[in-house]
C-alpha positions, 0 to 999 in steps of 0.5 A: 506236686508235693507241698514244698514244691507248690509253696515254692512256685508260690513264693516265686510267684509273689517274689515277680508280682512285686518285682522282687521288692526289699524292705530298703532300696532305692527307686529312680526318681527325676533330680530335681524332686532330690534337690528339692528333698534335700534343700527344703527348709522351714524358710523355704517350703514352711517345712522342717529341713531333712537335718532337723527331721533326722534328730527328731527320728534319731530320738522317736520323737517324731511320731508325737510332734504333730499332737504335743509340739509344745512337749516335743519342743520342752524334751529337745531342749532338755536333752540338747542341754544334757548334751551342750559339755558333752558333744559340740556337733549333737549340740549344733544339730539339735540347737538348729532343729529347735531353732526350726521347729520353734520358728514353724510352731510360731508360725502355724500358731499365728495362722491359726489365730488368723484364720476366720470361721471354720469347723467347730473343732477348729473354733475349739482350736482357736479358743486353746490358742486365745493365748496367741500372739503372746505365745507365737510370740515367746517361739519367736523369741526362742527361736532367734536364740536357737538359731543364734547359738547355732550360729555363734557358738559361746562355749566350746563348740567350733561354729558352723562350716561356712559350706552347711546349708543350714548356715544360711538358713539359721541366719534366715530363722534368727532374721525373720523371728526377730522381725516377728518378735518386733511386729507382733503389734499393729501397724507400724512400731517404736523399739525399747527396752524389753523385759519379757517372761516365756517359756525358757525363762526370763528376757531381759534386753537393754536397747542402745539409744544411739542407734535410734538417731539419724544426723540431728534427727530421730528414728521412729515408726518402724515398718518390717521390709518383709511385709512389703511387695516392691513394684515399679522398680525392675530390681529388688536388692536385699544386702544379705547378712544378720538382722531384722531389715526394717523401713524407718521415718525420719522425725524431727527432735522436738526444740532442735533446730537443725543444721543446714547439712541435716536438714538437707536429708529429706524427712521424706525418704523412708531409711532402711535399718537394721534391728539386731539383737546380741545376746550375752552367753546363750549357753549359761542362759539357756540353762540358768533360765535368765537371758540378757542382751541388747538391741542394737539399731543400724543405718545402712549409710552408716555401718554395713557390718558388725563384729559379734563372737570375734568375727566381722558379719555383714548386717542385712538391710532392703535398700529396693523396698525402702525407696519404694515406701518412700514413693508410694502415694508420695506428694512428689508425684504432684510436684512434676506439674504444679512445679511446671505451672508455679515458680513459686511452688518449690518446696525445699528452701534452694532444691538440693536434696541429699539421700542420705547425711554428708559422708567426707570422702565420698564423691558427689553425684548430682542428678537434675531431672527434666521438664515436668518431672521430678526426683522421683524420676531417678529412682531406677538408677538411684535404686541400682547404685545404691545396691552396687558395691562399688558405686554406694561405698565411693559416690554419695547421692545428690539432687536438684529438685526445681520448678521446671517451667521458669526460665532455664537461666534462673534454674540454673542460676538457684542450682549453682546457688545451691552447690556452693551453699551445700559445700560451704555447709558441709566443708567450710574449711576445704578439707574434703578433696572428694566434694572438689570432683563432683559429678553433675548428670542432667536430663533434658533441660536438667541437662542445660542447667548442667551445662551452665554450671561449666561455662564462662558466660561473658556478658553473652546472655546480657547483651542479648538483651540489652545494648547498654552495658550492665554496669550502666543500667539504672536499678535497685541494688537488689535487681542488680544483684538478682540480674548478676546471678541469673545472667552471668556464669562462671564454671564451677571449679568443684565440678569435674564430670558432666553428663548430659542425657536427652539434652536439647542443646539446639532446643526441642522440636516440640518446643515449636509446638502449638500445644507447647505454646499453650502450655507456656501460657499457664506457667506463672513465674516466681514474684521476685523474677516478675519484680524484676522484670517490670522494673527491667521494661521500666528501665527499657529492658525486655526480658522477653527478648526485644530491646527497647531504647530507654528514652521516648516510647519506654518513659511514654510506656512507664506514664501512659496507663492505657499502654499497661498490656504492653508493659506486660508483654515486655516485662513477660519472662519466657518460659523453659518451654520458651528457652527451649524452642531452637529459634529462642535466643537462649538457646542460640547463645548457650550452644555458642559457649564451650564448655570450660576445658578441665571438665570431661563431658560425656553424653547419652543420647536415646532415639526411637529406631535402630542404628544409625541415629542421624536423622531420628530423635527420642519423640522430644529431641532430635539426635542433631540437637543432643549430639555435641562434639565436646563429648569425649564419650557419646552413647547411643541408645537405641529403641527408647524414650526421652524419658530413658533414665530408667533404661537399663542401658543408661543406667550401665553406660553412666556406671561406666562413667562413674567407675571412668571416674573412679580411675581418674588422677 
């Protein structure tokens, strides 16, 4: 065999060895490995995405970024500079690499500061970069810059197609530096004016004052939503758009009295706002090495998006993570039995919290929780509403916070109170059609104080108690005024819609119960209803539902001191527990009242088994009691608790409502 021959046999050999493999080609891979190759990002999988690799391999650079990032990083700047009159679309691929890559050194600095112990090497490391945070820091800050330029083009350049991937991710990288640059500090922080010296040159931002005032208070103690893992809340809802979303406090100007309408915004509910930073001519700074720009501070209730380059952008905020700090550890938890067992332990003046500042135009929800339970208990359904776009742009949230073991008569009587001070607050001249279509939605006995705000009463709940007229009884002035707000209700005419979830309308069977009664024992009742109540027994009126004639045995009961315990038996208030018991008269009068015919009534009705209800209940109520016929809609949820305000299903059949609502003339 001849030398050729044998080379020949040998090539071929080799060629099947290898399968025949070429210096390019392609190989079959499983998609999704594609998928992910190609939408990787430095958001995404802490890694360059394949676009900003590309213009470092079309410049063989990427070979040095590993050992001089920092030089690496000063070369790209300077060669997208050279670029920035001469091709728009080299520019926008390169200001997005560096906006990358700045934003990935930043964060392998800050990891490398933050790790403990290590090799020698790697102390070694650490000790080259004591300069950190300052230098992770001066990254972030460059980064934002990149990525806003990319985004929002001030020379010639056409901005990004709103179909690039790298869009999205530029308005990530530009959110996430700037809530680095303004959490670099330790706990929580307090945004100003900034006057700062990195690598690019010199920073000069202005901040709006304004920004930082919510209603008649201030905004302080800014927390990132990025740090925070959100539990107890089935949904996280992040409106997407531009901005740093923080979590804010509400604190109070020190010398400002407020108003009624501010001081309803509860000081303990946690705001989420948005830092964002509009930079003044990128371009020329970014050659001229002096940059200048304002930091602008934004509600959620207030302005959900901005003009920045003649174009209308949203503005990002974390409504699920700011409801969530605001409940965590919170003192509210407490109230739902000190506020059961004192009717004095209110604390708010008459109970109606608002979310958010008065928004004319906005429709009223009034949510009014339970026994035993509080505001904290609509926080599922708060947290859906207020990310749906329909509902948070036309609704504006109320609620009724209440010491829920005094009797349902004197809750109702302070809800009532409540609603007529707020619009007289907040609309005293009538000007806001909106607040005259309010929607009231009460849970269990919430929903009996939501009932007697949409009767006419008569003098039912009097003649319950007494024979003689109430325009005869001898009282203080004051009782008698007291006595008109709690036993005489009218409907309200602002009121339009009520819903009724889980409501005992023929009481509650555990009511009945033995454990119920000892509970009632240890309800003590607020001081002025007790006041009243003695001088009611000395006047022959028993508030605990026995009548007395006023002549003979009461003027004995009054004189006789060894009759005290009796005395206190008759002037003893019932307790909600009391009310809600089927055999209570209460609850024998109120089912006997309609409810007045320009309100549209809707119910929400839980049992614990499958269809049919008849015959089952929700572990408190029987269905039979929770069923009413002046429901023009009665909505059955199937396999859940009482406590089903947080049941998907609920909180879709009330969306529904609203929305019904919404249509309604």
């Amino acid at each position: 065999m001849n030398r050729s021959l044998l080379f020949g046999l040998l090539l071929v050999t080799v060629c099947v060895a290898t399968s025949c493999a070429t210096p390019i080609g392609v190989r079959p891979v499983d998609r999704r490995d594609v998928r992910r190759m190609l939408s990787a990002n430095a958001i995404s999988a802490d890694q360059p995405s394949i676009g900003s690799r590309q213009v470092l391999l079309r410049l063989g650079m990427a070979d040095r970024l590993r050992s001089h990032p920092e030089a690496v990083l000063a070369e790209l700047h300077t060669r997208t500079l050279a670029e920035m009159t001469l091709d728009g679309k080299t520019t926008g691929d390169r200001l997005f690499a560096l906006a990358e890559y700045s934003y990935l050194h930043a964060s392998k600095l800050t990891k490398d500061c933050s790790r403990p112990g290590g090799s020698r090497v790697q102390r070694r490391r650490r000790q080259r970069s004591a300069r950190e945070p300052e230098l992770a820091r001066a990254y972030y800050v460059a980064a934002s810059m990149y990525a806003y330029a990319f985004v929002f083009p001030d020379d010639s350049r056409a901005p990004p197609s709103p179909f690039d991937p790298r869009l999205r991710t530029a308005v990530d990288l530009y959110n996430l530096a700037i809530t680095s640059v303004f959490s670099q500090a330790a706990g929580e922080i307090k945004p100003a004016g900034v006057s700062y010296s990195f690598h690019l040159g010199q920073l000069e931002l202005e901040i709006d004052p304004e920004g930082l005032h919510y209603a008649d208070r201030l905004l302080g103690d800014f927390v990132p939503a990025a740090q925070f893992e959100v539990r107890g809340l089935r949904n996280r809802y992040r409106h997407a758009g531009i901005g740093a979303p923080f979590l804010a406090k509400i604190i109070a100007q020190e010398g400002v009295a407020l108003p009624l309408t501010s001081a309803r915004v509860t000081a303990k509910m946690r705001v989420p706002v948005t830092l964002f930073v509009r930079y003044d001519q990128l371009s020329k700074g970014l050659r001229s090495r002096e940059f200048r720009g304002r930091i602008e501070i934004y509600t959620e209730s207030r302005t959900t998006e901005i003009e920045v380059a003649s174009q209308r952008v949203p503005l990002e905020y974390e409504t699920s993570s700011a409801l969530a700090y605001s409940l965590e550890d919170s003192e509210i938890w407490k109230f739902e039995i000190a506020g059961f067992r004192s009717g004095d332990a209110l604390p708010v003046a008459d109970g109606l919290l608002m979310l958010q500042p008065y928004r004319p135009g906005k429709i009223p929800i009034v949510l009014v929780h339970g026994t035993a339970s509080s505001p904290a208990r609509w926080a599922e359904m708060i947290n859906e509403y207020q990310s749906d776009p329909i509902l948070r742009v036309r609704y504006q949230f109320w609620i009724f916070m209440y010491t829920t073991g005094n009797p349902i008569l004197y809750s109702a009587s302070l809800l009532r109170e409540s609603l007529q001070n707020t619009l007289a607050e907040v609309d005293p001249d009538g000007r806001d059609p909106a607040l005259r279509r309010m929607v009231v939605v009460g849970h269990s006995q919430g929903g009996l104080l939501t009932k007697l705000q949409v009767i006419p009463s008569g003098t039912v709940f009097w003649d319950t108690l007494s024979t003689t007229p109430f325009e005869k009884i001898e009282v203080r002035p004051q009782t008698r005024e007291m006595l008109g707000k709690v036993l005489f209700f009218e409907p309200g005419e602002f009121i339009e819609r009520v819903v009724f979830i889980s409501t005992p309308h023929r009481g509650s069977f555990l009511a009945e119960n033995w454990l119920a009664r000892i509970a009632a024992k240890f309800v003590n009742a607020p001081t002025e209803l007790v006041d009243m109540s003695l001088e009611l027994a000395r006047s022959g009126v028993s508030v605990a539902g026995l009548v007395i004639d006023q002549v003979g045995s009461v003027v004995g009961l009054v004189r006789d001191d060894q009759d005290a315990d009796l005395q206190r038996e008759l002037a003893r208030l019932p307790s909600s527990v009391d009310n809600m018991n089927p055999n209570h008269p209460f609850i024998r009068d109120l089912q006997s009242i309609p409810v007045a015919p320009h309100v549209h009534v809707h119910s929400i009705i839980p049992v614990r088994g499958s269809s049919p209800p008849e015959g089952q209940n929700d572990g408190v109520v029987e269905y039979s009691s929770a069923h009413t016929e002046e429901a023009e809609s009665e909505y059955v949820v199937y396999r859940s608790s009482h406590s089903t305000q947080s049941h998907p299903e609920t909180i879709q059949e009330l969306r529904r409502i609203l929305l019904e609502h919404l249509e309604a003339p």
